[in-house]
C-alpha positions as CSV (number, residue, x, y, z in Angstrom):
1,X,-82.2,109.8,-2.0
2,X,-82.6,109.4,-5.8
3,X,-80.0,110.3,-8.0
4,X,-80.8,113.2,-10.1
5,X,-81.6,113.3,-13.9
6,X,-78.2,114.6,-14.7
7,X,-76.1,111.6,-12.4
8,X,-78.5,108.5,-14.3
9,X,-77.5,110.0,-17.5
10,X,-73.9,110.1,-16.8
11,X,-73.8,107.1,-15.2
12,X,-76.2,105.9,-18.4
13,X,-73.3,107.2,-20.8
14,X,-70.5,105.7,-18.9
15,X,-72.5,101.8,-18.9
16,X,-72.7,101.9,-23.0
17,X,-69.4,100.9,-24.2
18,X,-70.7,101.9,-28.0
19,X,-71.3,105.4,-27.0
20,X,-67.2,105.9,-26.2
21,X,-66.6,104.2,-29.7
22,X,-69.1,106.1,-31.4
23,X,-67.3,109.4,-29.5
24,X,-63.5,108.4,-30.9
25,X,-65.1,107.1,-34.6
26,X,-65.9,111.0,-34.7
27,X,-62.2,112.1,-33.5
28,X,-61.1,109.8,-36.2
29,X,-63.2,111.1,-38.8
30,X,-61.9,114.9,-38.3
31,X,-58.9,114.1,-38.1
32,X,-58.6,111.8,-41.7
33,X,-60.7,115.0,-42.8
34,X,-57.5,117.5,-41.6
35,X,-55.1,115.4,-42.8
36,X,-56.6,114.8,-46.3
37,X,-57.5,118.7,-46.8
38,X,-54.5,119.9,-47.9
39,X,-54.3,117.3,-51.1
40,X,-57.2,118.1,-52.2
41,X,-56.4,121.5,-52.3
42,X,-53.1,120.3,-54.3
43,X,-55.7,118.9,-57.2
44,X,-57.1,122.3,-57.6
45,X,-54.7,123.3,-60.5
46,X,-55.4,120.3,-62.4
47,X,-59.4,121.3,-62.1
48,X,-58.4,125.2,-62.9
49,X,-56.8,123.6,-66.0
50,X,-59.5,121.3,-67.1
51,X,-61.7,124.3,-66.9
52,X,-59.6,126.4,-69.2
53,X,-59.0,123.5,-71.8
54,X,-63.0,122.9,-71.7
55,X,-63.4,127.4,-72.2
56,X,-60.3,127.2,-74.7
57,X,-61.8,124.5,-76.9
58,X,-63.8,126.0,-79.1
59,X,-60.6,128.8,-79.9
60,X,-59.6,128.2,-83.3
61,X,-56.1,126.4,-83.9
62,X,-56.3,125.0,-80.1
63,X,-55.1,121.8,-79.3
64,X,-53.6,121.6,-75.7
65,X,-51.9,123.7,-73.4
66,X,-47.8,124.2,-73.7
67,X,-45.1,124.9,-70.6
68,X,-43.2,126.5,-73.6
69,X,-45.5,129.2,-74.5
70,X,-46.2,129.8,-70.8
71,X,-42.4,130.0,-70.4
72,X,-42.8,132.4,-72.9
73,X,-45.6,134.2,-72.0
74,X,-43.9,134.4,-68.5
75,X,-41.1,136.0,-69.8
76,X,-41.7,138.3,-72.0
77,X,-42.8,141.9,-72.0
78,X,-45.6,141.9,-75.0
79,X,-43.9,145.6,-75.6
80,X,-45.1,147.0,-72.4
81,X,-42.7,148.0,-69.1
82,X,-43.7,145.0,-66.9
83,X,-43.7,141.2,-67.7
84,X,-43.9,138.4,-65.2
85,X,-40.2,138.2,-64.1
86,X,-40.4,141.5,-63.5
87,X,-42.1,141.0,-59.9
88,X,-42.1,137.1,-59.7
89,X,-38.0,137.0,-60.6
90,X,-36.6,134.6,-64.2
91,X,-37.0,131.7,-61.6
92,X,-41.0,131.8,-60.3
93,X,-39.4,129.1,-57.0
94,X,-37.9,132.1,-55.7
95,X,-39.2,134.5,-53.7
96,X,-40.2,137.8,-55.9
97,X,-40.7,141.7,-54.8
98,X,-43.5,143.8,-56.3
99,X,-41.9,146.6,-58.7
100,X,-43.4,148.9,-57.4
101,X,-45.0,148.5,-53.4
102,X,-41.4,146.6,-52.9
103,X,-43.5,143.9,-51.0
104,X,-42.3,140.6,-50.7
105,X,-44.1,138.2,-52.9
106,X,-43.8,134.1,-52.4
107,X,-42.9,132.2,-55.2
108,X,-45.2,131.5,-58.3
109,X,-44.1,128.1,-58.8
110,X,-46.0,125.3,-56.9
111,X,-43.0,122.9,-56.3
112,X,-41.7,126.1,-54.0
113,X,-45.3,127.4,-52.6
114,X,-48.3,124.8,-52.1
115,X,-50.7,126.8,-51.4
116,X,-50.5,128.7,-55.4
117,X,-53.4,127.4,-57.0
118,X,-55.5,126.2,-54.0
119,X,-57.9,129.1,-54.4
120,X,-59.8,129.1,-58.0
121,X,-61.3,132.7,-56.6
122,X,-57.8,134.1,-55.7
123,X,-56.1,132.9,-58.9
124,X,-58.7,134.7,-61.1
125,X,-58.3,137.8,-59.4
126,X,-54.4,137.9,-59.4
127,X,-54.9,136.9,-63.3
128,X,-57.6,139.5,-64.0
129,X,-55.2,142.0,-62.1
130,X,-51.6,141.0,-63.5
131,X,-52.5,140.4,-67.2
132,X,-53.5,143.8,-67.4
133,X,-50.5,145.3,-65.6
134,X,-48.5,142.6,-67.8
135,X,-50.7,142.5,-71.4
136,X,-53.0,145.0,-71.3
137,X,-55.7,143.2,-71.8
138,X,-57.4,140.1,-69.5
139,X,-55.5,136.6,-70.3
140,X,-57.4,134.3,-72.7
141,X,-58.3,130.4,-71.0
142,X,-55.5,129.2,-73.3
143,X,-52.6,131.8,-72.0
144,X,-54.0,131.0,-68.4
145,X,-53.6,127.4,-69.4
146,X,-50.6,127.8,-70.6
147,X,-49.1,129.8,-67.7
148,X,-50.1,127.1,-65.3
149,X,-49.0,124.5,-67.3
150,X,-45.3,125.9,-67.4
151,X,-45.4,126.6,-63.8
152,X,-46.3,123.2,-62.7
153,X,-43.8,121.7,-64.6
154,X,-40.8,123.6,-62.9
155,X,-38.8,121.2,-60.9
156,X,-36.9,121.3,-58.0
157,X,-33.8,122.3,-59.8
158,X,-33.1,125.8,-60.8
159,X,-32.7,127.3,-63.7
């Protein structure tokens, strides 16, 4: 009796030695992929940043962003009820709760929440949405800059 199609390539598979290889070479290979995922998701506030320096350029007076006027900006309540703090707590590594919705909101800061800043899509939207709660108005590239900049240079230590 002959062995069927399906047996002679089985046994086919099993006589090339290159073909297991070839099999764990892609294992390997999504694997590296998962693991290396996350950091470059960790880049992405450096790229939001080099895209608001390139949009804030041509603003008169610019020169680079500053973690003190974020602070600032952060802080303050540009004479309208809400600022920042107001939702996102004085510290942004702590946990915050929305004024309003009393929903739980993780913590602004990077060092205390990797995944902030991982979504260029999501991070416009909650700008769009909290300037105008915060400023009235949409934030300008250099107040976005800004913003980021102070957050990202928070340590581990609280204030």
């Amino acid at each position: 009796m002959l062995p069927s199609t399906r047996d002679r390539r089985h046994s086919d598979e099993a006589d090339r030695p290159g073909r297991s290889i070839s099999a764990s070479m892609r294992v390997v290979a999504a694997v590296m992929f998962l693991v290396s995922a996350p950091s470059a998701g960790a880049e992405t506030w450096r790229d939001l940043l080099q895209g608001y320096r390139a949009e804030a350029a041509g603003t008169p007076g610019f020169t680079e962003f500053s973690a003190a006027r974020g602070r600032q900006l952060f802080a303050d309540s540009h004479g309208r009820d809400w600022r920042c703090s107001s939702c996102h707590t004085d510290d942004p590594r702590a946990m915050g709760r929305h004024e309003v919705t009393g929903k739980s909101i993780q913590p602004l800061a990077p060092i205390a929440n990797a995944a902030r800043f991982t979504s260029p899509r999501k991070v416009e939207k909650w700008f769009r949405r909290n300037c105008r709660d915060v400023l009235g108005r949409e934030c300008t590239a250099r107040e976005k800059g800004d913003l980021i900049s102070y957050l990202t240079s928070l340590g581990g230590e609280r204030q």
